[in-house]
C-alpha positions in Angstrom: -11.7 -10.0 7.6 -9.5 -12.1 5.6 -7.0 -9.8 3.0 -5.3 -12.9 1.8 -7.7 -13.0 -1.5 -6.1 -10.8 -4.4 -9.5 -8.6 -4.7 -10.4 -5.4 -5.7 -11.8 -4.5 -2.8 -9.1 -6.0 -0.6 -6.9 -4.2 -3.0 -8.5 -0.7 -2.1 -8.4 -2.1 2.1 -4.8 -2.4 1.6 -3.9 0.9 -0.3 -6.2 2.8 1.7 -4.7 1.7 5.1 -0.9 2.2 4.1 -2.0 6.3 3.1 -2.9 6.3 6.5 -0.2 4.3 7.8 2.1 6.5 5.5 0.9 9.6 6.0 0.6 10.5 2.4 -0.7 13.8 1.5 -1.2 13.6 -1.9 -4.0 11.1 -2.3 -3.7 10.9 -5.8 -0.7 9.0 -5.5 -3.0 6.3 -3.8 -6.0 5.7 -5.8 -6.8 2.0 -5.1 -7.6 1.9 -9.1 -4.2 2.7 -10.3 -2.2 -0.6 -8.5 -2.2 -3.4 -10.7 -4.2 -6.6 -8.8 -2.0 -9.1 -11.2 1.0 -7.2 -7.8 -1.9 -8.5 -5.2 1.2 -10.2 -3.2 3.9 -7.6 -3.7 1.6 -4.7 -2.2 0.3 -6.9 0.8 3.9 -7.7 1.4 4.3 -4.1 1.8 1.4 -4.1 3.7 2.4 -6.4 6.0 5.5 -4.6 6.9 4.2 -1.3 7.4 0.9 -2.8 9.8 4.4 -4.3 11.5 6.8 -2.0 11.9 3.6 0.8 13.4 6.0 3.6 13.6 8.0 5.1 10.7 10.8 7.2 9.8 10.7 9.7 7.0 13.2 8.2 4.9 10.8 4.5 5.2 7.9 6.4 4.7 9.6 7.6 1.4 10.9 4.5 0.8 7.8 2.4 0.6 5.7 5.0 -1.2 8.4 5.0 -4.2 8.6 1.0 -3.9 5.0 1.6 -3.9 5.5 3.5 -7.4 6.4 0.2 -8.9 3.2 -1.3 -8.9 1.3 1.3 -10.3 -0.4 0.2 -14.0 
């Protein structure tokens, strides 16, 4: 499966895999429908590094969900 298309439903892939990746606890800070697609590149950028890195500490973790933050609508 190919993510590189800004989709919807790659959109909801992408969020839905980093709150698992970050360990959020608080869903509602994840909903797939509150990240603007128009920041497609951005949050697979993010993405990226967190599928990279596998392994987080709790000051990344923090780090990417408030960077996350930013792309909310």
């Amino acid at each position: 499966m190919s993510l590189q298309e800004p989709t919807q439903d790659n959109l909801n892939i992408i969020i839905n895999d980093m709150a698992e990746r970050l360990q959020v606890v608080n869903r509602s800070l994840m909903d797939p429908d509150d990240y603007d697609l128009n920041k497609y590149e951005e949050i697979k950028s993010l993405h990226d590094i967190v599928e990279m890195k596998g392994q987080l500490s709790v000051s990344e973790i923090q780090a990417f969900v408030q960077e996350l933050g930013q792309y909310r609508k």
